[in-house]
N, C-alpha and C positions, 0 to 999 in steps of 0.2 A: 596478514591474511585480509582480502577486504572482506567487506560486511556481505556482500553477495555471496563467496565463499565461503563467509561464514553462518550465515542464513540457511544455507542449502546445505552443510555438516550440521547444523542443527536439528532440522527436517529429518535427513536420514538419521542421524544419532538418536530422535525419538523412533522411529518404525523399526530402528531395529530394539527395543528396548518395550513397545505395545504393540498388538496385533492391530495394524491399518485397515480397513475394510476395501475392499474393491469399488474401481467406478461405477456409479450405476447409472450415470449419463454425463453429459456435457452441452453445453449453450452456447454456441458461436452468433454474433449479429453480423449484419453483412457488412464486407469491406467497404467501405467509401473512401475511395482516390483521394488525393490531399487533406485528409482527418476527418477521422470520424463525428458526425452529430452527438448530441448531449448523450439522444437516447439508445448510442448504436457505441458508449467509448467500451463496457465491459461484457467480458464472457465469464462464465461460471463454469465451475463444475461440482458436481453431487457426490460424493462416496454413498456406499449402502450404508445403512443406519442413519441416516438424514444431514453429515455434517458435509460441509462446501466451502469452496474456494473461490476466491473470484480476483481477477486478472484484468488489467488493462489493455484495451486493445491497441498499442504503441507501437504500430509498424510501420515502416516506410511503405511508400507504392512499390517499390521493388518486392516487396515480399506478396505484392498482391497475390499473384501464382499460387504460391504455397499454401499461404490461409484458405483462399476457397477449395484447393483440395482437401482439407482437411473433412472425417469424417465421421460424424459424430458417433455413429452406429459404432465404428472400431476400437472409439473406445472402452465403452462399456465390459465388464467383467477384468480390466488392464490393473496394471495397480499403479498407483498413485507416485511411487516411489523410483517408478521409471523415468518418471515427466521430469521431476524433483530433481531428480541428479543433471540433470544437461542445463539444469539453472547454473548463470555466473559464465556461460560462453560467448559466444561472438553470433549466435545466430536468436533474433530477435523471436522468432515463433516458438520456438524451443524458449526462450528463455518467459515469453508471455506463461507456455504451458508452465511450465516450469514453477512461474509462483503461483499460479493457481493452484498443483500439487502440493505447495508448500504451505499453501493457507487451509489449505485441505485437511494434509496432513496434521498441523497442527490445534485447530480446532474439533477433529475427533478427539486430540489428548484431551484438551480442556473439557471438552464435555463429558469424557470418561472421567477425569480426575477432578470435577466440579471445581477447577480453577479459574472458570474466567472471570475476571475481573467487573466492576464496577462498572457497570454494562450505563446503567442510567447517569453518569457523570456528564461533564459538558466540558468538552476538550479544551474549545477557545474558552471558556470561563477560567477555567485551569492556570490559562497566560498569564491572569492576574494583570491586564493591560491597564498602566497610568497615561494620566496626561503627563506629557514631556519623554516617554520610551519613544526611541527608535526600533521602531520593529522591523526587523526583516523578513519578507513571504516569499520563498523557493516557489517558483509556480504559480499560476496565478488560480486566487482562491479565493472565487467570488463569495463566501461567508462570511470571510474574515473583513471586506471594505465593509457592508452591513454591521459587521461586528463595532468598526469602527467610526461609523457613522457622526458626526459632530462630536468626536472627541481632539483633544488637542495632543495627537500624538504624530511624530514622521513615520511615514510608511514607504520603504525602501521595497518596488516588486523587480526581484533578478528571477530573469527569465530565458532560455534561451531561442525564444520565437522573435525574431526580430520584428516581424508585423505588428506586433504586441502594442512595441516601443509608439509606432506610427498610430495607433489604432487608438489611443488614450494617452493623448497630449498634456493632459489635466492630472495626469499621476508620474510619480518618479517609479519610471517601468528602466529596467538597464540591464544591458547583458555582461557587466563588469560585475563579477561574482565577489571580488575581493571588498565589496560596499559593504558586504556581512559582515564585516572584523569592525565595525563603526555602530553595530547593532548591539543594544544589551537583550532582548528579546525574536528569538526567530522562530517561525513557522515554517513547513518544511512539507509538501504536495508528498505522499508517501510513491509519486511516479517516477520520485529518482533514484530510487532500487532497481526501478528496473530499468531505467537507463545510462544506469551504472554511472551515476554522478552523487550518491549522497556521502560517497569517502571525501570526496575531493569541497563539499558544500561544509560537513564536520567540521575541516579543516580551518578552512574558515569562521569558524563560531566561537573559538576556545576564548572570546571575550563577554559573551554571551552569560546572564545569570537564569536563563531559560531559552529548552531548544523544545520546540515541538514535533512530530510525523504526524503528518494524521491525511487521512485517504482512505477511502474502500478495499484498496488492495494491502494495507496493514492490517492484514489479521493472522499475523504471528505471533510467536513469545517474541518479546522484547530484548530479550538478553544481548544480541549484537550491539544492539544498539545503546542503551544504559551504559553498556562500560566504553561506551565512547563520547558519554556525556549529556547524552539525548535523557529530557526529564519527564515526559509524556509519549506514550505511540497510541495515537485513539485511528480506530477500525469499522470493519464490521463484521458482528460474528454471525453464523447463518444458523439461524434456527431449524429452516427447512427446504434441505436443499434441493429436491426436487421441484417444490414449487418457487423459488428459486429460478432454474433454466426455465420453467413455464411462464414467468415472467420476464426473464432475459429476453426469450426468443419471440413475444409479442410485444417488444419494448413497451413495458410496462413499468411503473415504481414498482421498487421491491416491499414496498407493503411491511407486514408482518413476516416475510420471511428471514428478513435482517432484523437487528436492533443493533446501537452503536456498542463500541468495544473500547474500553480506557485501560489503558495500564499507566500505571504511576510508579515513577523510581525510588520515591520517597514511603512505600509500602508495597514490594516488589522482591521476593523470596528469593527467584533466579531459579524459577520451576524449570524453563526452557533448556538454563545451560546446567542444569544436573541430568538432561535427559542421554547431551552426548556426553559430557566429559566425566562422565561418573562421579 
């Protein structure tokens, strides 16, 4: 099963197991033709009782069509768990809604069950980065070169934006993915969930004595991922989701309506996967 499949049996195996609340809005930024700006990559969405989801805007121009019809008003009073299930198919707008359901969904549990994790942690601290690791960053993740700033470590960025490569002559950028298996520490853009590349990126790490997720759009239970080696997924959980889309849709920092989200494997129950697999 991949982890998308199994992300989204996750999702529903909690709703059917807590009562989910209904949407009580959603935040679309506007499309921009060949990729979006900093302040236009995510959309949200709100449940009643203030918990949210928030989504990467990861779509080809082709789908331009689609997303601007989409209509924010129709969603409201929907349930969450409609979006959720068409996550893990072949169509990009559906699968965007889709993990925003999913982060949705599960961050209502967490806030019902006072489980979220270790909100104040420091994911890239977590790396435990020495001089002389090879690290590998899925994605490019402008925190992490900062992170590494005059340290004496290699930094491996696989990426699949070729431009990338051309654009930053002065770093080892490469679209040969198998550079990971040479890595004992990886980081990992939590955007290739939904690009349905972080099965195929795992695969790659089993040399790996730490894998990292971490991105705005992890803010799930972790359990997929843990039992497939991954030793951190840092997020954001939404404390209030309405003001939340009130911020998306003025592209705005999300302020006090996020704070970040850690989960650790090394202190890590497996709340998620008791929710479906009993």
């Amino acid at each position: 099963m991949s982890i998308m499949t199994e992300i989204r049996e996750m999702a529903l195996g909690l709703a059917s197991r807590f009562q989910i609340p209904k949407i009580a809005g959603i935040a679309f930024p506007p499309f921009f033709a060949g990729g979006q700006p900093r302040d236009c990559e995510f959309m949200a969405m709100a449940l009643e009782g203030g918990a949210g989801g928030i989504s990467y805007v990861l779509l080809p121009d082709s789908s331009a069509g689609q997303y601007r019809t989409l209509n924010s008003q129709a969603f409201i009073g929907t349930r969450p768990e409609q979006y959720a299930g068409a996550f893990g198919g072949t169509d990009p707008v559906r699968n965007m809604l889709g993990l925003a359901a999913i982060n949705a969904i599960c961050q209502h549990v967490m806030r019902i069950s006072g489980c979220a994790p270790g909100v104040a942690a420091d994911s890239l601290g977590l790396m435990n980065i020495e001089d002389g690791d090879r690290v590998g960053m899925v994605g490019f993740f402008p925190p992490l070169l900062k992170y590494l700033h005059n340290s004496k470590t290699e930094l491996v960025i696989v990426e699949k934006n070729e431009r990338l490569v051309e654009r930053y002559p002065n770093l080892h950028v490469t679209l040969n993915i198998t550079e990971l298996n040479s890595c004992n520490k990886v980081l990992c853009t939590g955007t290739t969930l939904l690009n349905d590349t972080l099965d195929e990126v795992l695969l790659q790490c089993t040399a790996a004595e730490h894998i990292s997720v971490l991105g705005p759009t992890a803010g799930y239970f972790p359990d997929p991922l843990f039992t497939r080696g991954v030793h951190v997924l840092g997020g954001r959980l939404v404390n209030d989701g309405m003001r939340l889309l009130q911020l998306v849709t003025e592209r705005k920092r999300w302020g006090t309506a996020t704070q970040k989200l850690c989960f650790q494997a090394g202190n890590y129950d497996g709340f998620g996967s008791r929710g479906y697999s009993g």
